[in-house]
GUVEXGU-994019 format. One record per residue (C-alpha): x, y, z; residue in three letters. Coordinates in steps of 0.25 Angstrom, whole numbers, plus 5000, padded with zeros to 4 digits. Each point is the difference from the previous one (the first is absolute). Example, Ala and Ser with C-alpha at 12.3 -4.5 7.8 and 13.67 -1.06 7.14 Angstrom:
// GUVEXGU-994019
504949825031ALA500650144998SER
//
This chain:
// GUVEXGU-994019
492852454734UNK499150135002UNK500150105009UNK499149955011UNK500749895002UNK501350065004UNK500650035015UNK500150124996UNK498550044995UNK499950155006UNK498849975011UNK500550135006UNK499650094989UNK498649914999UNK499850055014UNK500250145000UNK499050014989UNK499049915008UNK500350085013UNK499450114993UNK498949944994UNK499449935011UNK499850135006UNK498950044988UNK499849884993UNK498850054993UNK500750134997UNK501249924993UNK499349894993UNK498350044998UNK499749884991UNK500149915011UNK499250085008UNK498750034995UNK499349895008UNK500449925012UNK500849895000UNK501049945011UNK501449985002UNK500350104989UNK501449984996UNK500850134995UNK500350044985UNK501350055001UNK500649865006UNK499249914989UNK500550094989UNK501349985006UNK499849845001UNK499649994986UNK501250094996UNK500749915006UNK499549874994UNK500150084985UNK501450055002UNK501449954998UNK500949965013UNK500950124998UNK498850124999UNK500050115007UNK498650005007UNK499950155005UNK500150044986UNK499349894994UNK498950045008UNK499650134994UNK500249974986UNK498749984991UNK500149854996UNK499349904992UNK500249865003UNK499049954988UNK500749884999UNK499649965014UNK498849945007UNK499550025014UNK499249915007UNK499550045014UNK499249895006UNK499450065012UNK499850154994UNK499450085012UNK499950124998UNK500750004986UNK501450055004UNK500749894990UNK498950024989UNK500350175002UNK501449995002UNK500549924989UNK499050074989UNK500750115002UNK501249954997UNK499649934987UNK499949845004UNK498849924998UNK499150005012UNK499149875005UNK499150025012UNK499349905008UNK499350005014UNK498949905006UNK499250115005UNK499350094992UNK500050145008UNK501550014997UNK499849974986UNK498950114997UNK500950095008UNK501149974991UNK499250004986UNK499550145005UNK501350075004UNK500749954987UNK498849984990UNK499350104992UNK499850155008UNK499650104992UNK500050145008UNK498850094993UNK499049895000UNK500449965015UNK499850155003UNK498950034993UNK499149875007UNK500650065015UNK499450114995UNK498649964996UNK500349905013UNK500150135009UNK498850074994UNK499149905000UNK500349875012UNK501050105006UNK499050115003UNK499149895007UNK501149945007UNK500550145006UNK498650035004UNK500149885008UNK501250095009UNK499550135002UNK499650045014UNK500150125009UNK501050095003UNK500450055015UNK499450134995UNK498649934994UNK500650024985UNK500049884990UNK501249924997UNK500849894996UNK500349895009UNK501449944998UNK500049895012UNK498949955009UNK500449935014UNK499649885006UNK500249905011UNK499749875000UNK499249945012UNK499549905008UNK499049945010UNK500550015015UNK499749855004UNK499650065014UNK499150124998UNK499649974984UNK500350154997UNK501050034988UNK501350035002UNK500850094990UNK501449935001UNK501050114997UNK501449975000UNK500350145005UNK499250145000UNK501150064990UNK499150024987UNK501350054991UNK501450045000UNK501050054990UNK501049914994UNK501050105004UNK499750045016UNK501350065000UNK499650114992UNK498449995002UNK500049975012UNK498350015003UNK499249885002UNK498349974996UNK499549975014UNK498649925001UNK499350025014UNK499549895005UNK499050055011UNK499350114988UNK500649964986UNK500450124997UNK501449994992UNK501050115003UNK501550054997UNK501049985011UNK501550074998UNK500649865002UNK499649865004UNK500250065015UNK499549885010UNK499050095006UNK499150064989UNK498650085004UNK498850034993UNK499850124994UNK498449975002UNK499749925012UNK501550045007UNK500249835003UNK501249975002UNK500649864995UNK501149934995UNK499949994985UNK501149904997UNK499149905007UNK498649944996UNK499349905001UNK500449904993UNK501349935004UNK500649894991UNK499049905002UNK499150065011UNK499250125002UNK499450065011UNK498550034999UNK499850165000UNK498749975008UNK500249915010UNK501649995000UNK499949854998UNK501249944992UNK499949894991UNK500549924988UNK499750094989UNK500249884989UNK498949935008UNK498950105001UNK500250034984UNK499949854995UNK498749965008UNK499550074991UNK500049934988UNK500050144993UNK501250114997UNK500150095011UNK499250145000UNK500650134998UNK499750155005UNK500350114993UNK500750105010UNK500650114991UNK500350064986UNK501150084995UNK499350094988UNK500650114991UNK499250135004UNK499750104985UNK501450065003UNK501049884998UNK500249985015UNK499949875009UNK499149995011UNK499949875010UNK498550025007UNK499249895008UNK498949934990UNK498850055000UNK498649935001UNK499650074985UNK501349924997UNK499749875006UNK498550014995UNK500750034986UNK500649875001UNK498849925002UNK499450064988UNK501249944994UNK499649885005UNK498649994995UNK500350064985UNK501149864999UNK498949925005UNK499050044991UNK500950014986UNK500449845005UNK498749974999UNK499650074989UNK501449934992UNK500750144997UNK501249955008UNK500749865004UNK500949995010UNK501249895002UNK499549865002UNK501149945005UNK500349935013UNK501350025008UNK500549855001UNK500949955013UNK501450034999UNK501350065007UNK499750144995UNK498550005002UNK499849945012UNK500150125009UNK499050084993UNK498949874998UNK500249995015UNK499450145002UNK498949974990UNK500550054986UNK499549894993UNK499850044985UNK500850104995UNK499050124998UNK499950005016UNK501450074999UNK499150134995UNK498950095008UNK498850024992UNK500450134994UNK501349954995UNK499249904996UNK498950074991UNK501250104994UNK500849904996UNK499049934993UNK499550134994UNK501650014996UNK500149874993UNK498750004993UNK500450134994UNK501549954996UNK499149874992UNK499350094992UNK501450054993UNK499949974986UNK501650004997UNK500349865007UNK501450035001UNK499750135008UNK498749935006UNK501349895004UNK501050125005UNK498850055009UNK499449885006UNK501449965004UNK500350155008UNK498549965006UNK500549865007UNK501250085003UNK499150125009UNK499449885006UNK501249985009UNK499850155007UNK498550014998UNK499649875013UNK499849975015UNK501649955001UNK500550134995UNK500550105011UNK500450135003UNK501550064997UNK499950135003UNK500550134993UNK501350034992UNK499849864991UNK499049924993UNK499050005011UNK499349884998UNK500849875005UNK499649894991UNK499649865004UNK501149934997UNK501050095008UNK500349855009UNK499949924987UNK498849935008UNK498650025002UNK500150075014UNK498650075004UNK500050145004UNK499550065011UNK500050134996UNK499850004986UNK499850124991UNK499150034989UNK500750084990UNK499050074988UNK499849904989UNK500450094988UNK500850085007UNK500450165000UNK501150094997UNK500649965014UNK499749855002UNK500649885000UNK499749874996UNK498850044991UNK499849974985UNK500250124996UNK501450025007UNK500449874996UNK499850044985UNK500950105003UNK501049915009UNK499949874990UNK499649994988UNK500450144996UNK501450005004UNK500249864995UNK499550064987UNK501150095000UNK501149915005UNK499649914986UNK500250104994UNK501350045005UNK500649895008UNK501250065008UNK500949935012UNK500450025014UNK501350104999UNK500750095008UNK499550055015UNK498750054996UNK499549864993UNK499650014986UNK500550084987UNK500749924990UNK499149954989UNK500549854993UNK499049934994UNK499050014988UNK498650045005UNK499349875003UNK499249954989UNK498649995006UNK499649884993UNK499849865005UNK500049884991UNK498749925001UNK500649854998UNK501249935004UNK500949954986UNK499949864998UNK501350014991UNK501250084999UNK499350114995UNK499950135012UNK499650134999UNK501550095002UNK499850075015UNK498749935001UNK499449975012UNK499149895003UNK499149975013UNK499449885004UNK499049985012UNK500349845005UNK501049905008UNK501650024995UNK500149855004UNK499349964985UNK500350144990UNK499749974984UNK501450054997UNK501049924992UNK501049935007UNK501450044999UNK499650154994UNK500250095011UNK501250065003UNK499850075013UNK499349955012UNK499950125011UNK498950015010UNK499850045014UNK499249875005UNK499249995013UNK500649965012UNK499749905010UNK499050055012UNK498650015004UNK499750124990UNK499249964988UNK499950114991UNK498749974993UNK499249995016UNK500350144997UNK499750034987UNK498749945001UNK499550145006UNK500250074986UNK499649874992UNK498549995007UNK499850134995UNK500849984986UNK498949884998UNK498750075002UNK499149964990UNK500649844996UNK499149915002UNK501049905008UNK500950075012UNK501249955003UNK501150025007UNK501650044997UNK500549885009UNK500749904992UNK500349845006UNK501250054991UNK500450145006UNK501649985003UNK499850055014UNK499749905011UNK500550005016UNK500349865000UNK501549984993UNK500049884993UNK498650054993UNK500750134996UNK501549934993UNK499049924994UNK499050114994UNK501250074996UNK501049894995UNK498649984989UNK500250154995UNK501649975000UNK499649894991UNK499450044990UNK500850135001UNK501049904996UNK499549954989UNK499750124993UNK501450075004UNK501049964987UNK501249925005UNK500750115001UNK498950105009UNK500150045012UNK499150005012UNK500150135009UNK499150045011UNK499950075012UNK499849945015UNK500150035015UNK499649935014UNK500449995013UNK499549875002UNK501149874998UNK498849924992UNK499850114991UNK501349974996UNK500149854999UNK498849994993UNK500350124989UNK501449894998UNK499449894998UNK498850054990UNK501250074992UNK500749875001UNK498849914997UNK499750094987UNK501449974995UNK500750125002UNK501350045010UNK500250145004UNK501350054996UNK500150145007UNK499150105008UNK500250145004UNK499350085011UNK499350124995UNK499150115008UNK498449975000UNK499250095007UNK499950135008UNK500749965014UNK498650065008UNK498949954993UNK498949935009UNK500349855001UNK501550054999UNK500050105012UNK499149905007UNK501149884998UNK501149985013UNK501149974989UNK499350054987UNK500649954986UNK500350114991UNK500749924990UNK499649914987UNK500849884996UNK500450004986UNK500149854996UNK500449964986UNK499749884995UNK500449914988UNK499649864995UNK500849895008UNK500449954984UNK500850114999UNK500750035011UNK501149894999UNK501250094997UNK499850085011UNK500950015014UNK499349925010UNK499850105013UNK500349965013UNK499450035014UNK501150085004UNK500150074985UNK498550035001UNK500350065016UNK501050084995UNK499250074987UNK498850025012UNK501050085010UNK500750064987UNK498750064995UNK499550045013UNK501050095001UNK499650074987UNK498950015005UNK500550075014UNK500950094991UNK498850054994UNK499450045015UNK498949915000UNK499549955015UNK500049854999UNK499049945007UNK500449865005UNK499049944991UNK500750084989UNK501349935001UNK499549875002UNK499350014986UNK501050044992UNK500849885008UNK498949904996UNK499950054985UNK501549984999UNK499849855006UNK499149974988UNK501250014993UNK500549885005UNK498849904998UNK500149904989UNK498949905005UNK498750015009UNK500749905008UNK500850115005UNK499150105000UNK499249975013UNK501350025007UNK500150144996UNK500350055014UNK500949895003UNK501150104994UNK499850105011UNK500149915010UNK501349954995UNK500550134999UNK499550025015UNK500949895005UNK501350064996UNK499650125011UNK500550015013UNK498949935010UNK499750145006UNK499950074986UNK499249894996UNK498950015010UNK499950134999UNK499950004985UNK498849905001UNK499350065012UNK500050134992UNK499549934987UNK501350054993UNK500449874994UNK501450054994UNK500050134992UNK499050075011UNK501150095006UNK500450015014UNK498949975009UNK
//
């Protein structure tokens, strides 16, 4: 038996690491940063896990941990790789790493953070880069300083409008006249405030209710503008209407007006002024100079078109239809100047590194990205909502970026591929209050091997990465030792609707254009679609798995048809889960986390082994299953972990797996709670399923 198996598998040490890491993942763990991928899962919990599936029942994980092994003797396989945690994780320790994703953003990601990087040839083309594209681009953000002085423009402000369908004038839908704030008001308390009635943007000591020009002496309210969730009101002729309605008659994306700029005067200060016209006629030279090097051929742009689909739906609606309307023309022209300059990189392994920290400055640099403030990254990227939400007031950060930008290619460099650099250099783990400091691991090799084996002959620590469905891999059956993943889960988000963004400009230049999406993709919003999707990789990861692997993955969802439909693909594949074990996920306030009535914090472990082999072990009852849930939710509260309610009813459900020994069973996967609802008093059971609390929720 190995030590992931056991009751007594130390998920509370796993969590306090991860409770640390979520709050910087990219500071902890670099290499899976370096682009953007989606549901990231944490380091310090998949080198645990794997620990856990190499190590005897009777070790001492918390020492185990931060020792330098070297499972050679071991191969990985990680069917839906993402953004490469298993891959990373398990190299350092020494196994044999297989790789495998459908869509090919995540693979290039992946190949990129753990392949070839060599740090002089990458510095020295940034260099040539900044003297050369880079001198163009910046050129592109210079403007005027409240003192008539030359200098650098780190964001440019703009409003999206539309036509008031009474008096056909546009009408600039602010969601607020509050231009920017600091991430901490408590201690900076002053507020960018945009006047409505003379555009000036001024500083207010606070976000006082009543704020005053300091030019024209109007006094507003500058909480309220006027745009209001799904209405505005005309600034003209005060009519309100459906603002959705007046955008789509349009059959076109929405115009924008450029209102203000925050710039960084010769002397290293910030300054928030109104736009000027010199900058809005500086825009339309932009403008022109793109149309004319498209049509002399100096530059392409994406070609292709956003298809229907739950995470695109929204923006098509207000006319983005193909994937370079997400950028104004300037952003447009530099970016295209960026990309062309990164192409002509001899090296192709930097040419590689730098194309991939491009597609990664796209998410910052487009109409969907807003304004943070100051006191953190400025720029709040696209995806902050994991879907395609148009913004109304978006900000235009400066393409390559300066010495106080955020979001640019130049910062990036610095922010990702830099600092994962020096992470592969010196691989250390989350430890003690203050995160990092202990280094246990060999650097990583920074070599990916070009073809899968076809025989029993692997490369010692090797990695291997392949782009394509997990339901059919080329590997051997019965040769892989380990099975751990982290695989989708079932909802209406589709990760390659997304990743298309970065794939239409990845593609310039092919001759065929095609989308990431995938009739294959194991993500679907209908159930019985997803346990089938799924129970196809299960498959196959059975098959390849020797009789004596183990499958080990990671899983949440509040939804009860998640769960029925995860069981029956486990059990439809041939496997039975023999234990699982709730371990911490992800920062408690991120965005869809903070946004969520009862948000899950939690990951289910659930480790698997072939039904085969599974005879000589105890068969689990309800009750015993009930009792493991309520005993490790209390390990959990001892830690001092806030339990949502859709906490505990995970780590309830992931413990119910245990029971299952045949899909005929499996559909009735909630039938347990309800049995266990019946032995309650009638008033403590109603107010138990009023409340949702099913059994382990508390006291209402």
């Amino acid at each position: 038996m190995r030590l992931i198996e056991c009751d007594t598998f130390p998920f509370e040490f796993l969590s306090q690491l991860a409770e640390r890491e979520s709050w910087r993942k990219e500071i902890h763990r670099p290499i899976y940063h370096v682009h953007k991928w989606w549901a990231k899962r944490l380091g310090s919990v998949f080198r645990g896990i794997l620990l856990g599936c190499a190590l005897p029942a009777d070790a001492i994980l918390s020492s185990e941990f931060y020792k330098i092994h070297s499972f050679d003797n071991f191969l990985v396989f990680d069917p839906f790789m993402g953004s490469g945690t298993t891959i990373g994780e398990a190299h350092k320790m020494g196994f044999t790493a297989f790789g495998q994703d459908i869509n090919p953003v995540a693979v290039e990601a992946v190949s990129t953070a753990l392949g070839p990087l060599d740090r002089r040839e990458i510095l020295t083309a940034f260099h040539d880069l900044s003297e050369s594209v880079g001198t163009r681009i910046r050129k592109l953000y210079e403007s005027i300083d409240s003192h008539s002085h030359t200098c650098e423009v780190l964001y440019y402000f703009w409003v999206m409008q539309a036509t008031c369908p009474n008096c056909g004038k546009q009408t600039d839908l602010f969601p607020s006249f509050v231009v920017g704030r600091n991430a901490y008001p408590d201690r900076k308390p002053e507020v960018q405030i945009l006047c409505p009635a003379c555009g000036d943007i001024f500083p207010s000591p606070s976000l006082a209710q009543i704020a005053n020009c300091r030019s024209c002496h109007k006094e507003f309210d500058p909480s309220i503008g006027s745009a209001h969730g799904a209405k505005a009101s005309c600034q003209h002729c005060k009519h309100h209407f459906s603002i959705i309605d007046a955008i789509s008659c349009n059959n076109s994306p929405p115009r924008f007006h450029l209102y203000g700029k925050l710039v960084l005067t010769a002397g290293g200060a910030k300054e928030y002024l109104p736009a000027t016209t010199q900058d809005r006629k500086a825009y339309d030279v932009c403008s022109q100079h793109l149309n004319e090097e498209i049509v002399a051929g100096r530059i392409c742009l994406p070609k292709l078109a956003l298809m229907d689909g739950h995470n695109t739906r929204q923006a098509m609606s207000y006319g983005f239809v193909q994937w370079r309307d997400f950028f104004n023309d300037r952003q447009l022209l530099a970016l295209s100047w960026l990309r062309n300059g990164i192409a002509g990189i001899e090296d192709p392994c930097t040419r590689k590194a730098l194309m991939t920290l491009f597609s990664g400055t796209l998410e910052f640099n487009n109409l969907f990205a807003s304004y943070k403030g100051e006191g953190t990254g400025a720029v709040r990227h696209m995806f902050a909502h994991h879907i395609l939400k148009p913004e109304r007031t978006p900000v235009e950060a400066n393409v390559w970026g300066t010495s106080k930008s955020s979001g640019s290619f130049s910062t990036l460099l610095r922010g990702r591929l830099l600092r994962a650099l020096n992470y592969r250099e010196t691989p250390t783990e989350v430890n003690g209050k203050m995160g990092m400091g202990r280094v246990c691991s060999l650097p990583l090799s920074g070599r990916i091997e070009e073809k899968w084996p076809v025989d029993d002959k692997t490369v010692p620590r090797g990695i291997y990465l392949r782009c394509g469905d997990s339901a059919a891999t080329t590997l051997r059956s019965k040769s892989i030792d380990l099975v751990v993943t982290d695989p989708p889960f079932f909802d209406n988000v589709h990760y390659s609707e997304l990743a298309d963004f970065f794939h239409a400009w990845q593609q310039i230049g092919n001759l065929v254009v095609k989308s990431t999406r995938s009739l294959a993709e194991v993500q679907d919003s209908d159930a019985s679609n997803f346990a089938r999707k799924l129970q196809d990789v299960f498959s196959e990861c059975h098959r390849v798995l020797k009789d004596d692997g183990m499958l080990v993955f990671t899983y949440h969802h509040s939804r009860d048809e998640g769960w029925v439909s995860l069981s029956q693909a486990i059990l439809e594949a041939g496997f039975l889960v023999v234990n699982s074990h709730p371990v911490k996920a992800e920062m408690s306030v991120a965005t869809p986390k903070s946004q969520a009535k009862e948000p899950i914090q939690l990951d289910i472990i659930i480790v698997c082994r072939k039904a085969a082999q599974t005879s000589t072990i105890d068969e689990i009852t309800p009750m015993d299953a009930i009792d493991a849930a309520k005993a490790k939710l209390e390990r959990l509260r001892n830690m001092e972990l806030t339990l949502s309610r859709n906490d505990q009813k995970i780590v309830l459900y992931g413990q119910l797996l245990t029971t299952l020994k045949s899909t005929s069973n499996a559909s009735h996967l909630t039938d347990y709670v309800e049995a266990e609802l019946r032995q309650l008093p009638p008033k403590r059971r109603e107010t138990v399923i009023s409340n949702k609390q099913y059994l382990l929720f508390g006291a209402a």
